[in-house]
N, C-alpha and C positions, 0 to 999 in steps of 0.2 A: 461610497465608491472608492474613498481614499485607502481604506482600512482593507477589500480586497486586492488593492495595486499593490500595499505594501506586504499583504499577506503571497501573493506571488512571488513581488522581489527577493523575499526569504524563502520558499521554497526554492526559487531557482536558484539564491547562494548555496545553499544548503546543496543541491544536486550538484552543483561545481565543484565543491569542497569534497565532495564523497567521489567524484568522477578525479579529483585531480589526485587526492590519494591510491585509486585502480591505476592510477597511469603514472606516479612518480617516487613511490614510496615502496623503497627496494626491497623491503620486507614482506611486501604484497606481489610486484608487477612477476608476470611469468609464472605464479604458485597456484592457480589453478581457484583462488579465495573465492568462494559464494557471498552476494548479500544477503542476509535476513535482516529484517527491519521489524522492528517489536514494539509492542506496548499497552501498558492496561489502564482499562477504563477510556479517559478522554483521550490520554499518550496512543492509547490501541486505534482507535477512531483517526487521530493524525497519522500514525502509523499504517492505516488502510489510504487514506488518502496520498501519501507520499509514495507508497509502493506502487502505487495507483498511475501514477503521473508521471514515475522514474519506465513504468513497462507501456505507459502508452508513447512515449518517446522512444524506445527503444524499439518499438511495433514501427516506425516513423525511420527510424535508421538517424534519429536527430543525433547531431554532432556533438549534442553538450552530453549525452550518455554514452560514449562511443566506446569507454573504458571501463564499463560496469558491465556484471555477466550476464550473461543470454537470457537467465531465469533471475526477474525478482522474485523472493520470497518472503512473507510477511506471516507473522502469527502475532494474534492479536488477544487478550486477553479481559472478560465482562467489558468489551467494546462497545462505545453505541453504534446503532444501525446508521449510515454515513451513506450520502448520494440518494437519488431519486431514480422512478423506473429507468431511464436513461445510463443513468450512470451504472446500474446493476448491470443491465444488458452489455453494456464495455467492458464491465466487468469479466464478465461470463466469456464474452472473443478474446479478451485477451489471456486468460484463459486456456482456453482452448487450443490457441495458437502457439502456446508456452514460453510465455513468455514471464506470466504470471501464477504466481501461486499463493493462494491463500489460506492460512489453517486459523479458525475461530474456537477459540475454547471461552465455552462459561458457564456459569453454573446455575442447576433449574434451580427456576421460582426466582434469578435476578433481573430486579426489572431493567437496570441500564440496558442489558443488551437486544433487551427486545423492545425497547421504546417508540422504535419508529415501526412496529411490525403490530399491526391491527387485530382486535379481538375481532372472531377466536383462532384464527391464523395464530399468535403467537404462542398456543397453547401444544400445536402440535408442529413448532418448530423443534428440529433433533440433529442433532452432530452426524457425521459421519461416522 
């Protein structure tokens, strides 16, 4: 239990750090800057999870994203499969609601990205 309390307390530094640069780093504030949030392989996987976290907060109107932009955007690269039926579904609303955007590249016949996706469902998983 100790090891997800402290895997929280670093995401939520981590959205601070990135919320206090949107809001005082005069190279940024008032320019109109998008986030994208990236990463491959396991980086992509945390990369989904953070983009994840930064736009259900922001769906929330929470305080601590209040200087990050309207749309997170995330692309993720031979990412593993991240979240459970639950979490795809929030996925998919947040979403919808736009507040999130996800782009998944990887490459057939890699198994990382399809590890958590069941045969033969992951046979006839296809990009956009």
């Amino acid at each position: 239990k100790k090891g997800v309390q402290d895997g929280r307390a670093c995401i939520d530094r981590i959205i601070a750090c990135v919320n206090e640069e949107f809001k005082n780093n005069k190279n940024v504030v008032g320019k109109d800057f998008k986030l994208f949030v990236t990463g491959h392989s396991l980086g992509g996987g945390l990369a989904n999870l953070f983009a994840f976290k930064c736009a259900q907060l922001k769906a929330k109107n929470d305080e601590s994203v209040s200087h990050l932009p309207e749309k997170i955007r995330t692309m993720t690269f031979a990412a593993p499969v991240v979240g459970n039926v639950d979490y795809n579904k929030e996925f998919q609303a947040l979403e919808k609601k736009g507040v999130l955007r996800h782009i998944r590249i990887a490459n057939e016949g890699d198994v990382v990205p399809t590890n958590g996706i069941f045969f033969p469902l992951s046979l006839g998983v296809k990009g956009d």
